[in-house]
C-alpha positions as CSV (number, residue, x, y, z in Angstrom):
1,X,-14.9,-4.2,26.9
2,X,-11.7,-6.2,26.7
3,X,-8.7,-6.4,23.9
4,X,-10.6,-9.3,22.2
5,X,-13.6,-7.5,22.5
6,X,-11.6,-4.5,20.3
7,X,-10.1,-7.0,18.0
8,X,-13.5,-8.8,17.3
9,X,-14.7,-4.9,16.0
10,X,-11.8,-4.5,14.4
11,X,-12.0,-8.5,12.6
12,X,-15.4,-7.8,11.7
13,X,-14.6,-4.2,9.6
14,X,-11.2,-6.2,8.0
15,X,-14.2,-8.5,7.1
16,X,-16.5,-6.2,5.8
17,X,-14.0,-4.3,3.9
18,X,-12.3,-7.6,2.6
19,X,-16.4,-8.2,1.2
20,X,-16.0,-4.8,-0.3
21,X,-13.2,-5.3,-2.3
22,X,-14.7,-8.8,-4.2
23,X,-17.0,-6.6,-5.7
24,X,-19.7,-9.3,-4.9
25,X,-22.6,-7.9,-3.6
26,X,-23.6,-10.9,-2.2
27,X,-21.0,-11.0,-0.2
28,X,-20.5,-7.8,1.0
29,X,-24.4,-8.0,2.2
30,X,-23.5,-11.2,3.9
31,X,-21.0,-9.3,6.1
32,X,-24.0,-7.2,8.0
33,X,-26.6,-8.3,10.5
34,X,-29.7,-9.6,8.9
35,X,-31.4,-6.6,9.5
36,X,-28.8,-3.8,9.3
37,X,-28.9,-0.8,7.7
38,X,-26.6,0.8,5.3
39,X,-26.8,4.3,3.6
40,X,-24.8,5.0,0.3
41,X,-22.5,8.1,-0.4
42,X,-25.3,9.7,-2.3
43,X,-28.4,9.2,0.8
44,X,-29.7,5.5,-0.6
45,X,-30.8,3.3,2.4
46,X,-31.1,-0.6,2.4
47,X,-32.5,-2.1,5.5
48,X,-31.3,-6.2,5.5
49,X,-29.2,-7.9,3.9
50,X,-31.2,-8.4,0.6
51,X,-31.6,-4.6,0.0
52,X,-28.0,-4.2,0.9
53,X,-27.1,-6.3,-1.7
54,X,-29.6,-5.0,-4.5
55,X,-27.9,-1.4,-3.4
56,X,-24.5,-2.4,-4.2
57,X,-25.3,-4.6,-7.8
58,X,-25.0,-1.0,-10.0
59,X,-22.0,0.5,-8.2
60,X,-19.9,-2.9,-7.7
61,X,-20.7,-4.3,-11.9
62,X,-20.5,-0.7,-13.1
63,X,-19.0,1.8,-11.4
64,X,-16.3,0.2,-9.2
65,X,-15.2,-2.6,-11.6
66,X,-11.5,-1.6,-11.4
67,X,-11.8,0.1,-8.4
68,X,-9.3,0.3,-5.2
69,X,-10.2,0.7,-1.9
70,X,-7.7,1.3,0.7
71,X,-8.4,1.7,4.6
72,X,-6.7,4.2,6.7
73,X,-7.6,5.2,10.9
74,X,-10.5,3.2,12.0
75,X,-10.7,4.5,15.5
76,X,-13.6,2.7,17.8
77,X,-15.1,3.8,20.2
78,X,-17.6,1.5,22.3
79,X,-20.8,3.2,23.0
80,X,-21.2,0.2,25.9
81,X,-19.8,-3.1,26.2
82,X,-22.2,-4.5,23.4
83,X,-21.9,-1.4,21.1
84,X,-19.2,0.1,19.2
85,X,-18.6,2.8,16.8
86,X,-16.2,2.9,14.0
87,X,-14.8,5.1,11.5
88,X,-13.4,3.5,8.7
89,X,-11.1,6.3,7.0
90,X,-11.0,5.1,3.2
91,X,-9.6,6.5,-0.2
92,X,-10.7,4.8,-3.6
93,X,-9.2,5.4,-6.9
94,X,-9.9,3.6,-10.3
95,X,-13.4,4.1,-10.4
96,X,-15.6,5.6,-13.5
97,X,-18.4,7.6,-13.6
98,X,-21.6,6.3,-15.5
99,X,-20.1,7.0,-18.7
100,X,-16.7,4.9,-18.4
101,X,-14.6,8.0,-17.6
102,X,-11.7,7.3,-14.5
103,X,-12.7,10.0,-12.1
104,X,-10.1,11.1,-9.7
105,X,-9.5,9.6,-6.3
106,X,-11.8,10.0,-3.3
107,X,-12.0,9.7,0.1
108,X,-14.4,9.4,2.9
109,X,-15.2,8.2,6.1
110,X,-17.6,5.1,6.6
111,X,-19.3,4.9,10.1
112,X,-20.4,1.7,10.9
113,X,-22.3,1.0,14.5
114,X,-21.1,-3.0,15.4
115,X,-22.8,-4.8,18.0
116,X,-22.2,-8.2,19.5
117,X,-25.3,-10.8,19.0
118,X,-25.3,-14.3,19.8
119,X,-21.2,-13.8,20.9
120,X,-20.2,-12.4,17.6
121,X,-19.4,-8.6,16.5
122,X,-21.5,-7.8,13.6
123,X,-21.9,-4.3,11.8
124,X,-25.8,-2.9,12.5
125,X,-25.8,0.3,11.1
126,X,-23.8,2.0,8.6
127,X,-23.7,5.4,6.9
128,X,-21.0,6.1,4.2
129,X,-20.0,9.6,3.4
130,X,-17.6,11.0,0.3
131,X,-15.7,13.5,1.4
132,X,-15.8,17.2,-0.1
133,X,-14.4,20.8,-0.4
134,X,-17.5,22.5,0.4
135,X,-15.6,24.5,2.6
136,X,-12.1,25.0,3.9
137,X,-11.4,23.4,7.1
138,X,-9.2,26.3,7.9
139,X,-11.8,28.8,8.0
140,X,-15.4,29.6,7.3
141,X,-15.6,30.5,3.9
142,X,-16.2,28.7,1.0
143,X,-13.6,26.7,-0.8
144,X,-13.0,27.5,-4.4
145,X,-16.0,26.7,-6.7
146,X,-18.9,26.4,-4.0
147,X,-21.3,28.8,-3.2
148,X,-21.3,28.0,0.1
């Protein structure tokens, strides 16, 4: 693993986030392998690039329209020379819920496997969560509201 290796990772996540944020699913399919995996927020897996993009028609025409997606930490961490993992910290704000109401801002953490094929860095595998206050991080018990 070298410095171009790192920036290649991190090129191909300012890449798939840039695909994100055209709202084209299209697009944003085009940004995997051909035979990646992604799983949604809510446990939906697409396997290829087709099924990636069918995923993300609802969400980016309905749900995300005037959504905002900004990128904090995306630390890597390469698994071996050919593999790395990568968080991609995000928070989104201006999207609805299913009846056209502006929900409040979340944030999560997308991990996305990249792997170099054929010389370029290209995400494999990725697993988005939203994040929640099912529990205090400062202690074991529940957070207010959730019955642990």
């Amino acid at each position: 693993m070298t410095l171009t290796d790192k920036d290649a990772v991190l090129y191909a996540i300012r890449h798939l986030v840039d695909r994100w944020r055209t709202l084209d699913p299209q697009r944003f399919a085009a940004s995997f392998s051909e035979d990646a995996e992604f799983t949604d927020v809510v446990g939906n897996t697409a396997r290829g690039r087709p099924a990636i993009a069918e995923l993300h028609v609802m969400p980016f025409t309905r749900l995300f329209r005037e959504a905002v997606i900004d990128v904090g930490d995306t630390p890597i961490r390469f698994v071996t020379p050919e593999v790395a993992s990568v968080g991609v910290h995000w928070t989104m704000h201006g999207h609805t819920s299913a009846q056209g109401e502006v929900l409040p801002p979340r944030q999560g953490i997308l991990h996305v496997v990249v792997a170099q094929q054929d010389g370029q860095w290209w995400p494999v595998v990725a697993h988005n969560t939203d994040h929640t206050a099912v529990y205090s991080r400062s202690s074991a018990e529940p957070a207010p509201g959730h019955n642990g």
